[in-house]
Residue, then its C-alpha position, 0 to 999 in steps of 0.5 A: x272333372x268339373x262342369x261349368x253351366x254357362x247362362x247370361x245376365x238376366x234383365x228380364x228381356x227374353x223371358x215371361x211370367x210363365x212357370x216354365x221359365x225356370x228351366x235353367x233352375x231345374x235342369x241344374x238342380x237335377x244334375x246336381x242332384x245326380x252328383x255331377x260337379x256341376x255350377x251355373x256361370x254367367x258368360x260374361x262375368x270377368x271374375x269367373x275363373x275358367x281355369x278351374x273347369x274341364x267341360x262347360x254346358x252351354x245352356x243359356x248364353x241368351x244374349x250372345x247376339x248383343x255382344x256378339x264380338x264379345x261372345x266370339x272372344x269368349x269362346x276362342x278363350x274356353x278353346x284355348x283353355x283346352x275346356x270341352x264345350x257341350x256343344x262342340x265350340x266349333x259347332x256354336x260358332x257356325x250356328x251363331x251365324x245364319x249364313x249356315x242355313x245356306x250350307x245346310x241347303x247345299x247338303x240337300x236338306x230343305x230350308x225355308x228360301x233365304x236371301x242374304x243382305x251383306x252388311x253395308x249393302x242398300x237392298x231395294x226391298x221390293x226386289x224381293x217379292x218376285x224374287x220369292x214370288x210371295x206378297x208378304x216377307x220377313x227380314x233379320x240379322x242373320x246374328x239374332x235371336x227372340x225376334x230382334x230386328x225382326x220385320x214382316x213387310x209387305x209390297x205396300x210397307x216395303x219402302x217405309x221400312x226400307x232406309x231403316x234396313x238400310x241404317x241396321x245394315x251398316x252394322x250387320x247383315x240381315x237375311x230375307x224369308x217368304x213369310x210362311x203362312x202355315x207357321x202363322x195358321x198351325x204353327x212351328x215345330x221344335x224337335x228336340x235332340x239330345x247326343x242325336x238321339x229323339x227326345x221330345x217335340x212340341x208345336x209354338x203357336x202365336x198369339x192372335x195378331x202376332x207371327x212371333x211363336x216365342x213364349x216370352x212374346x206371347x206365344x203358346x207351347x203344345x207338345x206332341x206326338x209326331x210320327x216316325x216319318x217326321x221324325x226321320x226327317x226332323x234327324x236328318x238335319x242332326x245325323x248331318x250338322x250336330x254331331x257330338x252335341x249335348x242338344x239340338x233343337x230343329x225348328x220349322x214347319x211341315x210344307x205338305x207333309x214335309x219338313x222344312x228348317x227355319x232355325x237348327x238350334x245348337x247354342x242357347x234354345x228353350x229345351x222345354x224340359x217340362x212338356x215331356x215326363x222323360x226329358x230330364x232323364x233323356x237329357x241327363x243321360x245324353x250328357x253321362x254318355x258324352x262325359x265317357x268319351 
């Protein structure tokens, strides 16, 4: 057995100046440390050898989103090899899309509304505001991460930023979402998951002036102790759309007391490992038991 850590090229886009940045560094030293025949490669380097590995750790493929062509390729590559992927490959590939989010609605699981803008289609923005019924709206690729393309508009800047969606969708789709104040005033949640099993959570919040909660963006990191319930709830979306992964993280907000999705991580999310005394050894052991099977 041989375990290939998938990360990315780093250029210093999506990370701070932040000690716990080097989650990647840890999390591989640990598992070498455990004796796992383990060894970090970057996706995107064309003189790996993928032949030589049986399983691969998809841990931080950050940029996937600015090559994605490329990184679909990649992956029906791994597939064909017959290389176990952690997490499922059929999995990442759903999630890479954010198309999901409606299939996961459909199941009955609550999710923050969303309205899909097809590529090549012109939106007339201010459509929107009624269709929601809220003043304040957020539009993204629905192929996206760290905040990329990521607008706010509202019914006075609807029609400035309008041909400038209008421009992007001729390459991609974009997806629409009310913008949720309680994010912006408490918080989003992250939930962590390793092989379905609770791990550990903690509560992003924006820097002052900004609605943006990554860490690399300014945003600031507060683990926490949630009840039982919100951790039911939290599961339900694992229980139905992840299993059989190493990881998953369930990012949204609670909506009067209940939960509601704005992303289901399973490709390449910050696992904050360093908020929680046991989650190295959480992780690890959601690993050791998938490798049995």
């Amino acid at each position: 057995m041989t375990i290939a850590y998938i990360t990315y090229e780093n250029v210093g886009k999506y990370v701070s100046n932040t000690s716990s940045d080097d989650e990647d560094t840890v999390l591989l030293n640990f598992l070498i440390q455990k004796g796992y025949p383990i060894k970090e490669e970057i996706w995107t380097d064309e003189t790996v050898v993928w032949e030589n590995y049986t399983h691969a750790i998809i841990k931080s493929p950050w940029d996937y989103f600015d090559k994605y062509p490329t990184f679909l390729h990649w992956l029906k590559k791994l597939e064909d090899l017959g290389i176990q992927m952690l997490n499922p490959i059929e999995i990442i590939r759903w999630n890479s899309d954010k198309h999901y989010l409606k299939e996961i609605a459909e199941a009955g699981l609550k999710v923050t509304p969303t309205a899909f803008c097809e590529k090549d289609s012109q939106p007339k923005l201010s459509e929107y505001f009624q269709i929601f019924n809220q003043d304040e709206l957020v539009i993204k690729p629905v192929v996206s991460g760290g905040s990329k393309n990521t607008l706010r508009f509202n019914r006075e800047n609807a029609a400035q930023i309008e041909n400038q969606i209008h421009q992007l969708l001729k390459d991609e789709a974009f997806m629409v979402q009310p913008f949720l104040k309680e994010i912006a005033e408490n918080g989003e949640w992250s939930f962590l998951f390793f092989n379905g099993k609770y791990s550990h959570s903690i509560l992003k919040k924006a820097k002052a002036g900004d609605f943006r909660v990554q860490h690399y963006l300014g945003g600031t990191i507060h683990p926490q102790q949630p009840s039982e319930e919100e951790i039911a709830q939290a599961q339900a979306y694992v229980d139905t759309f992840a299993k059989g992964c190493l990881y998953a993280r369930v990012d949204g907000a609670f909506m009067k007391d209940e939960f509601v999705l704005m992303e289901l991580e399973l490709i390449e999310p910050f696992l904050f490992l360093f908020t929680h005394d046991d989650a190295l050894q959480n992780y690890e052991h959601a690993l050791n038991t998938l490798l049995q099977h």
